[in-house]
C-alpha positions as CSV (number, residue, x, y, z in Angstrom):
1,X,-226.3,-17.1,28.3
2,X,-224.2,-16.9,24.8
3,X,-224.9,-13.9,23.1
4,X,-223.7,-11.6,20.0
5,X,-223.1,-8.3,20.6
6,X,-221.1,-5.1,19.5
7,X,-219.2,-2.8,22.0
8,X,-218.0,-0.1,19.3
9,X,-219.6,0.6,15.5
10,X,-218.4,-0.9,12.7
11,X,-218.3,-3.1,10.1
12,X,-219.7,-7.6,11.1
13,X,-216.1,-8.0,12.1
14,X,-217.3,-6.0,15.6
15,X,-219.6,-8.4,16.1
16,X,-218.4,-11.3,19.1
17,X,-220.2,-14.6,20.5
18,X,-219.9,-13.7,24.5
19,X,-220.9,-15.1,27.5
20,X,-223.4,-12.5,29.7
21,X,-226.3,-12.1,32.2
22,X,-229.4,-13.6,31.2
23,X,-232.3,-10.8,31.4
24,X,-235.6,-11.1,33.8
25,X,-238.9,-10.5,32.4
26,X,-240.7,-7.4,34.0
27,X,-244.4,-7.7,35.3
28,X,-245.7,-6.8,32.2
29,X,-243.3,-8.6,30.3
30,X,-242.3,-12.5,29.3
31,X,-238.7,-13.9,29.1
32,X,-238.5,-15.9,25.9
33,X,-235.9,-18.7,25.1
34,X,-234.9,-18.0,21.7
35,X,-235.3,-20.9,19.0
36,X,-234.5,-18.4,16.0
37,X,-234.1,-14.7,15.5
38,X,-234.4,-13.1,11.9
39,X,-231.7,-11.4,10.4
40,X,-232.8,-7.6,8.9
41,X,-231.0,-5.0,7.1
42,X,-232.1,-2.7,9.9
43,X,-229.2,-4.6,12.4
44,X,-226.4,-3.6,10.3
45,X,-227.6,0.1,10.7
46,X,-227.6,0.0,14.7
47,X,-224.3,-1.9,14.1
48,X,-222.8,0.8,11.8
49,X,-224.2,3.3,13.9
50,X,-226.5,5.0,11.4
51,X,-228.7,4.3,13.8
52,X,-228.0,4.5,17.6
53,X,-228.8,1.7,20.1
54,X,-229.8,2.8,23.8
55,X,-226.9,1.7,24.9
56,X,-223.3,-0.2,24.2
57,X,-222.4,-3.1,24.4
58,X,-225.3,-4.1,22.1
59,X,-227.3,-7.3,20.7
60,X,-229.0,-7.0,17.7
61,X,-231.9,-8.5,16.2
62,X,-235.7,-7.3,15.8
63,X,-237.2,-10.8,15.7
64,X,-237.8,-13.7,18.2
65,X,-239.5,-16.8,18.0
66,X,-239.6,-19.3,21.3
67,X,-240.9,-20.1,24.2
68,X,-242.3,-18.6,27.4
69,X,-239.8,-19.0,30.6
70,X,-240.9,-16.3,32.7
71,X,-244.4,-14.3,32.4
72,X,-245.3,-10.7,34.7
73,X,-247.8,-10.8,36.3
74,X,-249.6,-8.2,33.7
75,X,-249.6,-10.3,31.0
76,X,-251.4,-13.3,29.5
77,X,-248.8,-15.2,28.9
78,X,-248.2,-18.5,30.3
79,X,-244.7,-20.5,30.7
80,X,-244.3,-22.8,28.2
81,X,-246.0,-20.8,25.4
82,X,-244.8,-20.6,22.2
83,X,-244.6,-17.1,21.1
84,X,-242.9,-14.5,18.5
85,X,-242.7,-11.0,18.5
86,X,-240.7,-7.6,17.3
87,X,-239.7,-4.8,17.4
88,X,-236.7,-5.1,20.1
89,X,-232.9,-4.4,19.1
90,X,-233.9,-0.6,19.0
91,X,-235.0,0.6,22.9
92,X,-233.9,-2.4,24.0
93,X,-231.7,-5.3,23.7
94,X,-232.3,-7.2,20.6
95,X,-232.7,-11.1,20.1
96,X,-229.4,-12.9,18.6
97,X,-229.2,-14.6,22.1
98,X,-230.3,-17.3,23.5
99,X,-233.2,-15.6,25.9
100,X,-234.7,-12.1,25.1
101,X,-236.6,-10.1,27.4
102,X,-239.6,-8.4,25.9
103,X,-242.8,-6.4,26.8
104,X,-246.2,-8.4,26.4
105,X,-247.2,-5.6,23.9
106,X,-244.5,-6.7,21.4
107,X,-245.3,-10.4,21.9
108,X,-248.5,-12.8,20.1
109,X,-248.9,-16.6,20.3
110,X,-247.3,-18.5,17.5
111,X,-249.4,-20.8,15.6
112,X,-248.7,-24.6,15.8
113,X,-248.8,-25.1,12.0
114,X,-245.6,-22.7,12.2
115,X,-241.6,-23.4,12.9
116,X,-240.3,-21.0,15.0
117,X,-238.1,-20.6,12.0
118,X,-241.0,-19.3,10.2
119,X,-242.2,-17.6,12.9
120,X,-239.4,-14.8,13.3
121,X,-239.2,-14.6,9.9
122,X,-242.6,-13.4,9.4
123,X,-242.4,-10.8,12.5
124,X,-240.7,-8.0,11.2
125,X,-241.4,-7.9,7.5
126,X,-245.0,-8.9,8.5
127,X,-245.6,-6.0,10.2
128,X,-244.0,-3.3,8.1
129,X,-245.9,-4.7,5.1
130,X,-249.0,-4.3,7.3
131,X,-248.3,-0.9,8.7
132,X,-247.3,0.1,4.8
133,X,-250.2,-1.4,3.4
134,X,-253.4,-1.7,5.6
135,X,-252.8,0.9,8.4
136,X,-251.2,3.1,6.0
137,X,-252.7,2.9,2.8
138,X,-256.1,1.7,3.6
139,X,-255.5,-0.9,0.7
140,X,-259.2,-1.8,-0.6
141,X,-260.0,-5.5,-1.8
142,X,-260.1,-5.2,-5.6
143,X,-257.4,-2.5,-5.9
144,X,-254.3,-3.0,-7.7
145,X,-250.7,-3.1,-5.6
146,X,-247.1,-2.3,-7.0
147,X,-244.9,-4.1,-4.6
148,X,-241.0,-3.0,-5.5
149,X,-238.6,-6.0,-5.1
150,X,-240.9,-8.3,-4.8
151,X,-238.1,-11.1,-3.3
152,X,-236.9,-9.4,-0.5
153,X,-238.1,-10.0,3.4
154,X,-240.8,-7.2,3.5
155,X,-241.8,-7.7,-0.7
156,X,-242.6,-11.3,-0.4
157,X,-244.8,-10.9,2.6
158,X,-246.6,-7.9,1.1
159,X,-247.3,-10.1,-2.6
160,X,-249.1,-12.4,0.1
161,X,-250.9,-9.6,2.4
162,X,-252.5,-7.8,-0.6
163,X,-253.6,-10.8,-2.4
164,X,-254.8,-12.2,0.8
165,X,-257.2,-9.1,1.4
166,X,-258.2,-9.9,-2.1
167,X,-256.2,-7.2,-4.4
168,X,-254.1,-7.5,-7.2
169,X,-250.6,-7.4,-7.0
170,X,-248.0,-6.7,-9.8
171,X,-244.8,-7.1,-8.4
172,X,-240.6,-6.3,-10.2
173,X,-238.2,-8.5,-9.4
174,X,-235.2,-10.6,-11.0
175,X,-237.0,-13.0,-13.6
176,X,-234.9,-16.1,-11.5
177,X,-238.2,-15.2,-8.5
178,X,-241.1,-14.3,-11.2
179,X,-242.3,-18.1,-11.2
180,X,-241.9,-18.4,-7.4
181,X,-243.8,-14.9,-7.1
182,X,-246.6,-15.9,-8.9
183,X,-246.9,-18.7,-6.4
184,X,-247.4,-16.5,-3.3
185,X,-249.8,-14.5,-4.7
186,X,-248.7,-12.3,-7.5
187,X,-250.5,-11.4,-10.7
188,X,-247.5,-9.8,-12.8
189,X,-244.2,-10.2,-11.7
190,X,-241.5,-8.1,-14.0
191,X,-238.1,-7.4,-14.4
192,X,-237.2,-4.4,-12.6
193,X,-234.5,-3.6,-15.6
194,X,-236.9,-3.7,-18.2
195,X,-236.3,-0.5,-20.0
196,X,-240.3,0.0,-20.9
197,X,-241.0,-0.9,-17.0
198,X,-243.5,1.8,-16.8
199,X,-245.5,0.8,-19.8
200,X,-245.2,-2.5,-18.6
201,X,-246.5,-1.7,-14.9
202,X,-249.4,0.1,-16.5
203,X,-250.3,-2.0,-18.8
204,X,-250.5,-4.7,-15.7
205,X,-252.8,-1.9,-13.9
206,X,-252.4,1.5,-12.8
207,X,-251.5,0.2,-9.2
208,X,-253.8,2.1,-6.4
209,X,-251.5,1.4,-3.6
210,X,-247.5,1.6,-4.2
211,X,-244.9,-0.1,-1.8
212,X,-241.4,1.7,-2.1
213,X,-238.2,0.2,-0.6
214,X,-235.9,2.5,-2.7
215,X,-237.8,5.6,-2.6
216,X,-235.1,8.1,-3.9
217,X,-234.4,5.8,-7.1
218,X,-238.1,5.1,-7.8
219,X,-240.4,7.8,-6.4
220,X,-240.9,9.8,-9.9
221,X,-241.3,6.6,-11.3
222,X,-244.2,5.7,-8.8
223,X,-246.0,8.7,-9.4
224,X,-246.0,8.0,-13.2
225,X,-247.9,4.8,-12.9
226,X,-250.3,5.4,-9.8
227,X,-253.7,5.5,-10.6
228,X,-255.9,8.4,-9.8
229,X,-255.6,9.0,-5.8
230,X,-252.3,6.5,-5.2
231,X,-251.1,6.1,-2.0
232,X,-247.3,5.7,-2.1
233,X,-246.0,4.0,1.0
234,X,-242.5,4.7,1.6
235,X,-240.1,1.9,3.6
236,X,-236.8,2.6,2.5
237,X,-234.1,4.8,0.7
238,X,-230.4,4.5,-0.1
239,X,-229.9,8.3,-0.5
240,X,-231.4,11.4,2.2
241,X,-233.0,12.9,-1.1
242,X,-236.0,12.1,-2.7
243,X,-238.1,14.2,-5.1
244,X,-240.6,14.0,-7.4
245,X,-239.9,15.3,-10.9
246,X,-243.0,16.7,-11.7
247,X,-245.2,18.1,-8.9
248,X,-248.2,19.7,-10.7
249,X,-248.8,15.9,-12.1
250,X,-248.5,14.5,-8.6
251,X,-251.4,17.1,-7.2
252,X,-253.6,16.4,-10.3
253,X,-253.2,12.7,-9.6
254,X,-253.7,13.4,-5.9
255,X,-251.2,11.9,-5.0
256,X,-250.0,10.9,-0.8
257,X,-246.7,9.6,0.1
258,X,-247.0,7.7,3.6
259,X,-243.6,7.6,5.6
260,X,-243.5,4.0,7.0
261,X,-241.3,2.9,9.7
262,X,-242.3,-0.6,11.4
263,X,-240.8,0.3,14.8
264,X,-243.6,3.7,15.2
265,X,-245.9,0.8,15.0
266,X,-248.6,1.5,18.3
267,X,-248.7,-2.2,19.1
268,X,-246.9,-4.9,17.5
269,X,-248.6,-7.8,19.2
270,X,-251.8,-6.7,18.1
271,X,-250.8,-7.2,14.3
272,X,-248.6,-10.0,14.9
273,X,-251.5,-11.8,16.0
274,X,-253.3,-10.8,12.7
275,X,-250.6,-12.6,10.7
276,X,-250.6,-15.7,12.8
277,X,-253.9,-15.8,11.7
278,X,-253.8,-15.7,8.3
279,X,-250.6,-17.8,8.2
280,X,-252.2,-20.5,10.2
281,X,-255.1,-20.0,7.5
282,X,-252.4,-20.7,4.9
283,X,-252.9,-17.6,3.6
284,X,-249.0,-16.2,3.9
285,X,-246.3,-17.9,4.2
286,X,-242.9,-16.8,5.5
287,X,-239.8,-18.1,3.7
288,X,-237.0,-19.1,5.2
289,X,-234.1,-19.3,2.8
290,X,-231.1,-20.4,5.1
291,X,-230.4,-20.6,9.3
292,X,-227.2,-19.9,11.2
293,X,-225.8,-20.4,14.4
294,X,-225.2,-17.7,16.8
295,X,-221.0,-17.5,15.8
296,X,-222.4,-17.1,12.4
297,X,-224.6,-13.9,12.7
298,X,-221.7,-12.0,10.9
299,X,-222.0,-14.0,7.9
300,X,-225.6,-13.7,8.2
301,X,-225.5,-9.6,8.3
302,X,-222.7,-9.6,5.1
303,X,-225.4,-11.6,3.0
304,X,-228.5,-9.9,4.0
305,X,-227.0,-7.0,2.6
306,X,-224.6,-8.3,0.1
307,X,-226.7,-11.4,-1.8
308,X,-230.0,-12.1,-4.0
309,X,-232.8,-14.4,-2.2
310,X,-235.9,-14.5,-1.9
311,X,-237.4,-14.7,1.7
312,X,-235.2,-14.3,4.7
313,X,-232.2,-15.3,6.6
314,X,-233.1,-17.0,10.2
315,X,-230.6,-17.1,13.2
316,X,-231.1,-20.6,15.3
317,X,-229.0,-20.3,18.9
């Protein structure tokens, strides 16, 4: 099979289209021929090697949508299903290939009224803004949300989620999304480089529930808005250090800061399959903002990182 992968760390020009084994499914696992594979900012830390694979040479890529070739024995999969699932290019070998072995626990049934486009688009943003807001932060219908960079992969999911469970979302962005924003499900979109953004998130509503992709620039921030008992979930920082400036405020507000990382999620299938649902509901919709071929996945890591969209970036072998 073709397949990208990485024998030394380093910057996309490691990366090189190859020719190697296909994998075999394992009896509790299904061999999936790729259609697309989302590209995350997560790859391009395995590929630096920020964060360390199992193994080199390495494939990266979290996110598969497809179809069923081989199914263990163990599972309930069936050839010829179509399918999506996450949280591979970490323990094992990722999905920027044209078949992907995975375990059945990783894997859910994808929707007709999806693309497979769609479908790995959704997986691994889906599930961190699950695990950051539901399973972490127990977010309430009624209760207000603060999602940070509202256009990115994990942000515009979220805007969706919480409005879907029936809260209200204020969400900061660059005004070019604020229109498109309020279309998925946001109340108040603002610019995040406002200089009165905290009178402006409070005025919105003191958000309950706080989703932080930059956690070192904005955690003081976030605990100057939250509402009485905030739940701060925490999915990203560009610096080790984070802080808050005043911590007597913090315990009066009773504040909790929830560490979220999508890959310590128990079962991935399990809220995959709670996404399909609500995306075949119409209810969230992934956005796919542009698809590349397999001897373009460099390209596609430089501008996940490097340019301004809102959605996500789709690899199509």
């Amino acid at each position: 099979m073709r397949a990208v992968q990485f024998t030394e760390y380093g910057g996309p020009e490691v990366l090189e289209l190859v020719e190697t084994e296909r994998p075999v499914s394992a009896v509790d696992g299904v061999l999936i021929a790729v259609e697309a594979a989302a590209v995350n900012p997560v790859d391009t830390y395995f590929r630096e090697g920020a964060y360390e694979p199992a193994e080199l040479p390495w494939i990266p890529g979290s996110d598969v949508a497809g179809t069923v070739v081989e199914a263990g024995d163990e599972t309930d999969f069936a050839v010829g299903d179509r399918v999506f699932a996450t949280g591979l290019g970490n323990s094992r070998q990722g999905t920027c290939a044209e078949y992907v072995a995975a375990p059945a626990s990783a894997v859910a049934e994808l929707p007709e009224s999806l693309s497979f486009a769609e479908g790995a688009a959704m997986a691994l943003v889906g599930v961190t803004a699950w695990q950051s807001l539901v399973a972490a932060c127990s977010l309430e219908p009624g209760e207000r949300v603060l999602v940070h960079g509202g256009s990115g992969g994990v942000g515009h999911l979220a805007i969706q989620l919480a409005a879907a469970t029936g809260a209200r979302v204020t969400t900061t962005a660059s005004p070019t999304y604020h229109d498109r924003l309020i279309d998925l499900g946001a109340d108040d979109a603002l610019d995040y480089r406002r200089d009165d953004l905290d009178d402006a998130v409070v005025a919105a509503g003191r958000p309950d529930v706080l989703l932080d992709h930059r956690l070192d620039d904005y955690l003081s921030f976030d605990a100057r808005v939250a509402a009485q008992g905030g739940r701060i979930a925490a999915i990203g920082n560009t610096d080790s250090s984070a802080t808050f400036a005043d911590v007597p405020a913090c315990r009066a507000k009773a504040l909790s800061v929830h560490h979220v990382s999508m890959f310590n999620t128990p079962e991935f299938g399990a809220v995959l399959a709670r996404l399909a649902t609500l995306a075949a509901d119409g209810a969230i919709e992934p956005v796919v903002v542009r698809e590349y071929d397999l001897a373009e996945v460099a390209d596609a890591q430089r501008a996940v990182l490097d340019e301004s969209f809102l959605g996500k970036l789709v690899v199509t072998p």
